[in-house]
N, C-alpha and C positions, 0 to 999 in steps of 0.2 A: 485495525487491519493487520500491521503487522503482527502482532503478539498470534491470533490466527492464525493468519499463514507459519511462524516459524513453529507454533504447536504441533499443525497437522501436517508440517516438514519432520519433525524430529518424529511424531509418530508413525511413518510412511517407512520413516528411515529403520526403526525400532522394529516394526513389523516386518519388516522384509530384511532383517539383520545387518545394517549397513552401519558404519560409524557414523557418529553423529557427533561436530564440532561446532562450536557455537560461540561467535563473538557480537557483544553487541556495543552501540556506540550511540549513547545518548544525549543529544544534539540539539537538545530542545528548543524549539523555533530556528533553528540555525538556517533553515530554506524558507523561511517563511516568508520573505519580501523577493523569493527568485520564483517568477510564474514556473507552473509546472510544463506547460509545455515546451521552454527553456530548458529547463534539465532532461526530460527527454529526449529532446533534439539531440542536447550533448551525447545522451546513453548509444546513440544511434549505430555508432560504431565501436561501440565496447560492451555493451550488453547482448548473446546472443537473442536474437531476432525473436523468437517465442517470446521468451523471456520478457522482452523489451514490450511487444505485442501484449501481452499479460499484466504488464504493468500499465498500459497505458485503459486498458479496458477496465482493471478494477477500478484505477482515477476515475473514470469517467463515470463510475456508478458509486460516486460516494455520498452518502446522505450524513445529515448530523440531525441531534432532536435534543430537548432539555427536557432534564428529568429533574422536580423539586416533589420530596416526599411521592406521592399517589399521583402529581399530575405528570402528564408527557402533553410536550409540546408537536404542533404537528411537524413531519419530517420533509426538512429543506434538502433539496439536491445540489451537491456540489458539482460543479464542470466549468473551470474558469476558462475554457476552451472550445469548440467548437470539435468534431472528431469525424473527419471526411474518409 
């Protein structure tokens, strides 16, 4: 998801002739024992509102699947949360 989203950022940016700066910070598992909707709580008031709104909806439609060789597993939905 994110590799994604910052592709079709920096080509939005690209397209419409804007600078485009780019850090990234790989953190691998570093949130992984903090429930996500914890962290978003926290964004609540530091993330503008869209944004924040934006992020909580992609979370909510996250799927994962296994892929070995030709087979795909079927596809689980991620939501360790309820979303009212």
């Amino acid at each position: 998801m994110a590799a994604a989203l910052t592709r079709d950022s920096i080509d939005y940016c690209m397209n419409n002739k804007y600078p485009v700066y780019v850090c990234a910070f790989d953190a691998e598992a570093a949130f992984d024992g903090i429930p996500h909707a914890i962290m978003f709580s926290k964004a609540i008031d530091v993330v503008p509102e869209l944004c924040w709104r934006i992020l909580i909806f992609w979370d909510s439609k996250l799927v994962v699947y296994r892929k070995w060789e030709e087979n795909v597993s079927e596809v689980v939905q991620i939501c360790p949360y309820p979303l009212h």
